[in-house]
N, C-alpha and C positions, 0 to 999 in steps of 0.2 A: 308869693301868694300868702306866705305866713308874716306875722311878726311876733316877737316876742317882747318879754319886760318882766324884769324880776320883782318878785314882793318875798321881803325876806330869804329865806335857804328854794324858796318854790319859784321856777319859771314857768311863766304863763304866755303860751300859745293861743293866737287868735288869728281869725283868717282876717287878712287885708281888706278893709272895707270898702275899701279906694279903688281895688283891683276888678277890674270889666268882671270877671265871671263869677266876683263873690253869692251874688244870688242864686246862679246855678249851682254850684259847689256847696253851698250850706242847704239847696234843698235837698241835694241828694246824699248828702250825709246823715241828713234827718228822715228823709225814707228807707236809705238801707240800714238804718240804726232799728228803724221799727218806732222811733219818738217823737215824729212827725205829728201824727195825729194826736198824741196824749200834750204836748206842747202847745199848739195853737188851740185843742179846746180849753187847758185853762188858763196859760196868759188871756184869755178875750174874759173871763169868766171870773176872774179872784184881781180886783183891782188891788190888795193889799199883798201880791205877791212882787218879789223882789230878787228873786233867783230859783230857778232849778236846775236841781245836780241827778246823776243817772248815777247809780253804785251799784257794786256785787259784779256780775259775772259781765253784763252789756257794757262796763265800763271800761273792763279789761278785755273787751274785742272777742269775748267768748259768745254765741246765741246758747241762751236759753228761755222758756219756758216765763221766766218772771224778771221786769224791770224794778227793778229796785230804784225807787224814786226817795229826795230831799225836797223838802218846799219849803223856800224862806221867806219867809213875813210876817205880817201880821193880822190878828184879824181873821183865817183864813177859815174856810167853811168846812169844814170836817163833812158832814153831810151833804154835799157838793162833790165832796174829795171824792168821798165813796164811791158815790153814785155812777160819777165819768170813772172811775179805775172800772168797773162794771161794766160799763157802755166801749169801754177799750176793747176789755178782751173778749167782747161778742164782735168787735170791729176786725182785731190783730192778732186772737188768738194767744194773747201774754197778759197772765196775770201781774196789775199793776201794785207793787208794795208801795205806800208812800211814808212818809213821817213829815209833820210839821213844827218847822222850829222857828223860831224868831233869828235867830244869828245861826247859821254853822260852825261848828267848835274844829279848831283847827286839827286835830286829830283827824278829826272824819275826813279831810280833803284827802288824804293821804287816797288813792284807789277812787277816786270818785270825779268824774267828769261834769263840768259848767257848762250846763246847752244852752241856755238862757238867763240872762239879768236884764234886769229893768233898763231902760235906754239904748238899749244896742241894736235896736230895729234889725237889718240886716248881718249883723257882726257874730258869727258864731265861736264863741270862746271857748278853746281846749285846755282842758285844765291839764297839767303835770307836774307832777312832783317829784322832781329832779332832784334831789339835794347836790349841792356844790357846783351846777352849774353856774 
């Protein structure tokens, strides 16, 4: 169900696109994640987005209180950003932190998981930072 592929020292986990239950399996990783809803409102809403990453404590499997969001693109609406972090946590109950960057700096991957990039339709990417695998 998984596949992998190395970029540099980091392997990158993704769920098999190909695989019958990828759709069921990536929904509900994004439900029990709690990033379900903060995900689909703004992929449909920020055409200039190009990746989100989930950091801090939800990244490393711990619940807490606040999802530590990255937003990569360009362009992106700050006042937009807001608004939906806002409208989440009247939804979810978890305050949304976000930062918007044009590129993410390879430091930051380290701890931080890829729920979305741009053309992956159904393809949910796990990010990991293996060194030496």
């Amino acid at each position: 169900m998984l596949r992998s592929s190395l970029e540099g020292r980091r392997k990158i986990y993704r769920v098999n696109a190909l695989h019958p239950l990828t759709s069921d399996i990536t929904s509900i990783v994004r439900k029990v994640a709690g990033v379900d809803t903060v995900i689909e409102r703004v992929v449909k809403n920020l055409p200039g987005l190009k990746q989100v990453w989930i950091c801090g404590d939800l990244a490393r499997g711990v619940q807490g209180n606040i999802i530590d969001c990255i937003l990569v693109g360009e362009k992106l609406d700050a006042d937009y950003i807001a608004e939906l972090s806002s409208k989440v946590y009247k939804l979810i109950g978890k305050k949304v932190s976000t930062q918007e960057m044009k590129e993410i700096r390879d430091d930051m991957v380290s701890g931080c998981i890829l729920v979305w990039e741009m053309n992956t339709k159904n393809d949910f990417p796990i990010e990991s930072s293996i060194s030496g695998e």
